[in-house]
C-alpha positions in Angstrom: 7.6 18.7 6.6 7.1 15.5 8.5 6.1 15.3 12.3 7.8 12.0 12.5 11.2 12.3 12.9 12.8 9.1 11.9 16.7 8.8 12.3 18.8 8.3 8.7 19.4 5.0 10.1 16.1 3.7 10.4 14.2 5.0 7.4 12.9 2.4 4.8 15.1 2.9 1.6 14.4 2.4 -2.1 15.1 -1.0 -4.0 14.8 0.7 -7.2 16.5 3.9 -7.1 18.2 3.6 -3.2 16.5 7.4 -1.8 15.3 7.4 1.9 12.2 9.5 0.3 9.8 6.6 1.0 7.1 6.0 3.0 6.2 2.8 4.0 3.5 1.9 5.4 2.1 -1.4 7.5 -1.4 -2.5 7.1 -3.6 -5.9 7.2 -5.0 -6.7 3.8 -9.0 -8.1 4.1 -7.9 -11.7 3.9 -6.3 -11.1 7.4 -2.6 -10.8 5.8 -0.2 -8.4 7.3 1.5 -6.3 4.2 4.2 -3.8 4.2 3.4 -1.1 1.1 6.3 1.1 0.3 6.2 4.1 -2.6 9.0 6.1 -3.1 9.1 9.8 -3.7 11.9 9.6 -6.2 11.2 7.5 -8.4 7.7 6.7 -8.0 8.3 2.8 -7.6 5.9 0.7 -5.4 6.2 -2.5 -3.6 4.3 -4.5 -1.1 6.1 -7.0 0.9 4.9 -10.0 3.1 7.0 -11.7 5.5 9.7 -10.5 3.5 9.2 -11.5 0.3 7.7 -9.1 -2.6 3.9 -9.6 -3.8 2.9 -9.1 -7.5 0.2 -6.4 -7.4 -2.2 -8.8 -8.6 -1.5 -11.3 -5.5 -2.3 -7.9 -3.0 -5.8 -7.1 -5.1 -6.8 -10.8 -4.8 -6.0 -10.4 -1.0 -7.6 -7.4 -0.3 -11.2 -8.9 -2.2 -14.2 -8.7 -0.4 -16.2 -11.7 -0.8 -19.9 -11.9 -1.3 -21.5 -14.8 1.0 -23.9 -16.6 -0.8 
């Protein structure tokens, strides 16, 4: 059971399958960018959002790189 009680209202809902069982989670990728991730316990579908608009997974990995300074 959650601790966070979120009214029906406000919780994030699933593109995919349309549950309320997601979590969503905001976070600021190593490049600085602010990200939304969201996985939902239905149907197991994950998303990350910027600003709106979904990211490819392979857009968030490059964003989250560590660079090695020369």
């Amino acid at each position: 059971m959650s601790l966070v009680l979120v009214p029906a209202s406000q919780r994030p809902v699933c593109g995919t399958c349309s549950s309320s069982r997601v979590t969503s989670i905001a976070m600021t990728l190593t490049d600085g960018s602010p990200v939304h991730f969201a996985s939902c316990h239905n149907c197991e579908s994950r998303s990350w959002t910027q600003a709106g608009r979904r990211l490819d997974i392979t857009t968030v990995l490059g964003k989250a790189q560590k660079h090695k300074v020369a």
